[in-house]
N, C-alpha and C positions, 0 to 999 in steps of 0.2 A: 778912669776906672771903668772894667766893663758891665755892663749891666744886664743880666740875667732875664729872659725872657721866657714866659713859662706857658702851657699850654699844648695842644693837641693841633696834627697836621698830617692830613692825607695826601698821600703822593699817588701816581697811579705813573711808571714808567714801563712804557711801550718796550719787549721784546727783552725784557731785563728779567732772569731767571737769579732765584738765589738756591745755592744748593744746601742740602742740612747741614749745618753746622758739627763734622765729623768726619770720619773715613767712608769711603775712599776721598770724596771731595775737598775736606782739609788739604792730606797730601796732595793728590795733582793741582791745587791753585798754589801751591810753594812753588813745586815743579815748576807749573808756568809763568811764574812770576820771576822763578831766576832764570829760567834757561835764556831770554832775552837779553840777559845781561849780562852772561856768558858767553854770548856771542860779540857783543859790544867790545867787553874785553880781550876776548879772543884775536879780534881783528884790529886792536890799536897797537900802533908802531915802540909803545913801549915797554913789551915783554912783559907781558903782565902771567906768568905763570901762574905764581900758589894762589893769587885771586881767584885766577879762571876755576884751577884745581878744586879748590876752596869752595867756590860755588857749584858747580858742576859735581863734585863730590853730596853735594845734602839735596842738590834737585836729581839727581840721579838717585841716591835712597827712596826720597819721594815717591818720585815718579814709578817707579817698582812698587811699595808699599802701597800706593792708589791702587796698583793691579792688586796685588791679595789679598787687601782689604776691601775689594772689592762687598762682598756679605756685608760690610759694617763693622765688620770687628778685625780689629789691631791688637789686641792681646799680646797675642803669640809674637809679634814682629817688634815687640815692645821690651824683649828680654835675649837676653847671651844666650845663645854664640851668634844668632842671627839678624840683632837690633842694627849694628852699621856695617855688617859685612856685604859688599857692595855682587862679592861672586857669591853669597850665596843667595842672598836677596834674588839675582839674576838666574841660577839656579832651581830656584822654588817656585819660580815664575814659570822659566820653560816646560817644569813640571806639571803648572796648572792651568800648560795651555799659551800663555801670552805667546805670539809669534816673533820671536828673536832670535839670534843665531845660539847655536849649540855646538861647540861651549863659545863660553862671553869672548865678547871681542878686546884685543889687545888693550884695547883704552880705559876698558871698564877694569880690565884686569891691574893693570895698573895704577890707575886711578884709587882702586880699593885698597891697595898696597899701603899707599898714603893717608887713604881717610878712615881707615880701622886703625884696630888696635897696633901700635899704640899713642895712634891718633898726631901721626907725625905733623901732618897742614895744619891743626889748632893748636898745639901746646907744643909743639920742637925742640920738646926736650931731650938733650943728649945726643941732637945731630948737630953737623955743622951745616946741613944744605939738605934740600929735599929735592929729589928727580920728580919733574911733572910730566904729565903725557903734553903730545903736541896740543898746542891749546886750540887748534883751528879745527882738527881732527877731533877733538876731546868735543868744543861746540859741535859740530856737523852731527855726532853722534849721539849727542844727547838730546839733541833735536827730533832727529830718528827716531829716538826710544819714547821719547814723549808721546811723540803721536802716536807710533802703537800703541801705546798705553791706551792713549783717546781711545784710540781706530775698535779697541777691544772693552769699553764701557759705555754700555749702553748710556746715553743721556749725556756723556763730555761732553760735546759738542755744542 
């Protein structure tokens, strides 16, 4: 049985930031926590498409929602038509500055195709197969876009 230890404990870690608990910061530590994994899968010999898609699709929402939630607030990014639409999230972004190509690139386009409505890579309902983007290409870019993201928030880093 384990035994319950109770009291008080200062730690003091060298060079260890924590960010506020919210936007922008929530979203890019999603972002950066799949995009690695995304690449992992990306580059293993056994076709791991809807995974990569799968992930790559909600760290790519992220990672854009970090950017325009930049101020703190996520409201707006939190309701239809523009909560998982990946072009227009990308869209709104070029709008407000992030440095990304105009219009989105192939991948992303695609990519969103399958991760919005109506939400074919989680629920697949009423297909019999889903088209993924190339999953090495799909990684490479979503890597790209992270950093921008950073490269464009004061304090990422």
């Amino acid at each position: 049985m384990a035994q319950m230890i109770t009291g008080e404990m200062h730690v003091v870690l060298e060079g260890v930031r924590l960010a506020p608990p919210g936007p922008p910061w929530s979203y890019l530590g999603v972002a950066r926590a799949l995009t690695p994994a995304v690449r992992v899968l990306a580059d293993s010999p056994a076709g791991q498409g809807i995974p990569v898609a799968l992930l790559a699709g909600h760290a790519a929402e992220c990672a854009l929602k970090g950017y325009l939630s930049r101020d703190g607030d996520d409201a707006a990014l939190m309701r239809d038509p523009i909560r998982h639409d990946l072009v227009g999230l990308w869209r709104q972004a070029v709008a407000e500055g992030l440095a990304v190509a105009d219009p989105p690139p192939d991948w992303l386009v695609r990519l969103g195709e399958v991760h919005g409505k109506p939400y074919h890579l989680r629920y697949s309902r009423h297909v019999h197969g889903v088209v993924t983007p190339n999953a090495v290409l799909l990684a490479e870019g979503l890597a790209a876009l992270l950093a921008t993201v950073e490269a464009a928030l004061p304090g990422a880093r």
